[in-house]
C-alpha positions, -999 to +999 in steps of 0.1 A: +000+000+000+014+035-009+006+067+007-002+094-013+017+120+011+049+103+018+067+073+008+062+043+031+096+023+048+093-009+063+092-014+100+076-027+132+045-015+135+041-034+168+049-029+203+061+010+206+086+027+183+117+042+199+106+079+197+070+072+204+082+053+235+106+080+247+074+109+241+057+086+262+083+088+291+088+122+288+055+134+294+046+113+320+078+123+339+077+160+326+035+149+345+052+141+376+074+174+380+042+190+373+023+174+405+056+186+425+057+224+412+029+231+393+033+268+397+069+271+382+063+243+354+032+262+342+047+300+345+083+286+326+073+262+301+036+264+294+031+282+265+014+320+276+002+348+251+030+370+237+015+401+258+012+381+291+049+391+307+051+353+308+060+343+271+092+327+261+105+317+228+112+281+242+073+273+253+063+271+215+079+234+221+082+227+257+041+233+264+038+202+243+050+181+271+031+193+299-005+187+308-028+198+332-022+183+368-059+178+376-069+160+347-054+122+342-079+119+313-058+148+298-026+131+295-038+095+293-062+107+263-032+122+245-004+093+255-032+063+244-036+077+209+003+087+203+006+049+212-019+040+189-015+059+160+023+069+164+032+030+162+022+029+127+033+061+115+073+062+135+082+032+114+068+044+078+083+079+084+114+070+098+133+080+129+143+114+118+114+124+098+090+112+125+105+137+149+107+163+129+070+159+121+055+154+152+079+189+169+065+207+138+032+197+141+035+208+179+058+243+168+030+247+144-001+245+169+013+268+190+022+292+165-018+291+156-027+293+194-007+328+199-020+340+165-055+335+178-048+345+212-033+380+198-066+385+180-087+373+205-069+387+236-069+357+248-049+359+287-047+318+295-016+297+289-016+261+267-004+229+275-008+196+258+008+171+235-026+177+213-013+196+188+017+169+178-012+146+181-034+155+159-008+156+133+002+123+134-037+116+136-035+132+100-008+114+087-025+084+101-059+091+077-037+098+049-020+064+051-050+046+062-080+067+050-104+033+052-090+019+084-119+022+113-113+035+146-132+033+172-139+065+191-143+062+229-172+086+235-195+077+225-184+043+213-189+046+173-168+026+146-160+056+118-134+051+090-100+072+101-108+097+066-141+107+080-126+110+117-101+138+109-128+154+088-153+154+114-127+166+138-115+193+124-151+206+114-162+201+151-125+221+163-128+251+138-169+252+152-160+253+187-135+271+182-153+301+166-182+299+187-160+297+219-178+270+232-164+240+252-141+273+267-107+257+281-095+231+252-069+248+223-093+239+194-073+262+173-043+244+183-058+214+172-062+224+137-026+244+138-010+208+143-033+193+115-028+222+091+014+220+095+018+186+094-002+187+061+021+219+052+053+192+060+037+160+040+030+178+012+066+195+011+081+159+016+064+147-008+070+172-036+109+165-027+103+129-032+087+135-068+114+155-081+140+131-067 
């Protein structure tokens, strides 16, 4: 099966990959630092509006890792599907490419969250791997458009093209109508939109060489 984005490689698509399994470790460790000092983790390397005194170049990647302390279904949501689609995608992409994807895809959703929040006036910082997420989510619809996940609420079967689809339609929605306040739904879409933005440049490399 080829992927119309990037060129599959052949490699273990079971168990967990090498970089998926070290994302995994670092955010649940990055998780436990925040339980201990959840004040400094926050103020230094959550990612804050550029107006908010707050901001630092570095939190465009590091928010990525962190996670809100009161929510476990925050960090487990985001760690079970990196494990589930980030073991198929890790050994098509490669090593390299696979982390270059998923820190753009994260770079890129942040990018999008201060753009809105400058617009918006937006005052509240980001955290979450969601961003990095969703765009291996997208690479996993491109590479298995017909492949049916099942969401977990509510429990429905839906084909992985139609999921992303869906998603990002329900994201821009809430977004705009700033409903479902406290979730980066613009974030969401900046990690779709740039690791699009990257397949499509990899792919156009591939073509010419």
């Amino acid at each position: 099966m080829n992927s119309p984005i990037y060129k599959m490689r052949p490699g273990r698509q079971s168990g967990i990959p090498d970089v998926v399994f070290v994302l995994l470790i670092a955010n649940g460790l990055l998780y436990v630092l925040e339980r201990f000092s959840p004040n400094f983790m926050i103020a230094t390397f959550g990612l804050w509006p550029v107006d908010s005194g707050y901001f630092r170049p570095w939190q465009l990647l590091t928010y990525g890792f962190l996670h809100d302390v009161n929510s476990l279904y925050h960090i487990g949501f985001n760690m079970l599907g990196l494990w589930m689609f980030g073991r198929h995608i890790e050994p098509m992409m490669g090593t390299q490419r696979f982390i270059i994807y998923y820190l753009t895809c994260v770079v890129g959703a942040g990018a999008i969250q201060l753009l809105v929040a400058a617009f918006t006036g937006g005052e509240y910082y980001t955290v979450g791997a969601s961003g990095g997420l969703m765009g291996i989510l997208l690479a996993y619809a491109i590479a298995f458009p017909n492949q049916t996940i099942m969401l977990l609420i509510p429990p429905i079967p839906m084909k992985a093209k139609y999921f992303v689809v869906l998603f990002a339609l329900a994201s821009l929605v809430l977004g705009v109508s700033g409903r479902a306040a406290g979730v980066a739904h613009f974030a969401h879409l900046g990690g779709m939109l740039f690791g699009l933005l990257l397949l499509t440049y990899w792919n156009r490399l591939r073509r010419r060489g």
